[in-house]
C-alpha positions in Angstrom: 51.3 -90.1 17.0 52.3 -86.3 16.6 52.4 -83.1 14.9 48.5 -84.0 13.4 47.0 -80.7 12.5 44.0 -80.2 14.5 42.2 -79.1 11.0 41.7 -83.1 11.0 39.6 -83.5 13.8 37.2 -80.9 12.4 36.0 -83.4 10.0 33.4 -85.6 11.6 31.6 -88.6 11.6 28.9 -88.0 14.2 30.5 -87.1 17.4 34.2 -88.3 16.8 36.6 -87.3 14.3 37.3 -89.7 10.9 40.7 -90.4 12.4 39.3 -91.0 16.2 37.0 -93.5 14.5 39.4 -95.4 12.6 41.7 -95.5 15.7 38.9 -97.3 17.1 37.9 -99.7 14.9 41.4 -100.7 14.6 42.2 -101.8 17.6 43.1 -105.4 18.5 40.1 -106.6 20.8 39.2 -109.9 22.4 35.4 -110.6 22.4 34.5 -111.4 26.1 32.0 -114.2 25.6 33.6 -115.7 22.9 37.3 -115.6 23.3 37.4 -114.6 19.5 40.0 -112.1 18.8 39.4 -109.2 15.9 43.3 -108.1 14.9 42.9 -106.0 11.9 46.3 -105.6 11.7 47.6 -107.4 8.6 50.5 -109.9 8.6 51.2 -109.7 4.6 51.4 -105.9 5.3 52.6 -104.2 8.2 52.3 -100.7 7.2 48.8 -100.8 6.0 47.6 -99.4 9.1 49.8 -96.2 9.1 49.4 -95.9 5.5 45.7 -95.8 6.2 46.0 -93.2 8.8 47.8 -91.4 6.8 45.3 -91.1 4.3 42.2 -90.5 6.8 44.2 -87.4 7.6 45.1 -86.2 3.9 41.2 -86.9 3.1 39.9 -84.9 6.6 42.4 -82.1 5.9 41.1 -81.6 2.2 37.1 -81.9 3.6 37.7 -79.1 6.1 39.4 -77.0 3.8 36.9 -77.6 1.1 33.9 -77.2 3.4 35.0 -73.8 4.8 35.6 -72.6 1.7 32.0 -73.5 0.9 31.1 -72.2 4.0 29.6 -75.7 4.9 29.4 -76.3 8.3 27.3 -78.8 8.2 30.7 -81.5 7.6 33.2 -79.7 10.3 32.7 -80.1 14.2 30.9 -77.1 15.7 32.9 -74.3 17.0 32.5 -73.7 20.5 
């Protein structure tokens, strides 16, 4: 993925960005023990996942631009 504004990783969900979570949780991943594997890619829809990151950054864009206007930095990342 490029040309992602960094304004989106301003908007956080504890210590990662909204998009560096979903990234996460959306990865394809064997469980160890088990041998069970979680793909949450869909089959019936093979865009859904760049339609959703899509969203996550249209949503973290307009939540950093609306918390700075507020002057809310309690939902942005901390400057350094």
């Amino acid at each position: 993925m490029s040309g992602i504004p960094p304004e989106v990783f301003e908007y956080r969900l504890g210590n990662r960005s909204v998009l560096e979570w979903i990234i996460d949780q959306y990865q394809v991943s064997t469980d160890k023990r088990s041998g069970i594997t979680n793909d949450p890619n869909r089959s019936d829809d093979p865009q859904y996942i760049v339609r959703l990151i899509g969203q996550v950054i249209t949503v973290s864009l307009e939540t950093a631009k609306f918390a700075q206007s507020l002057g809310d930095k309690s939902l942005l990342a901390e400057e350094a």
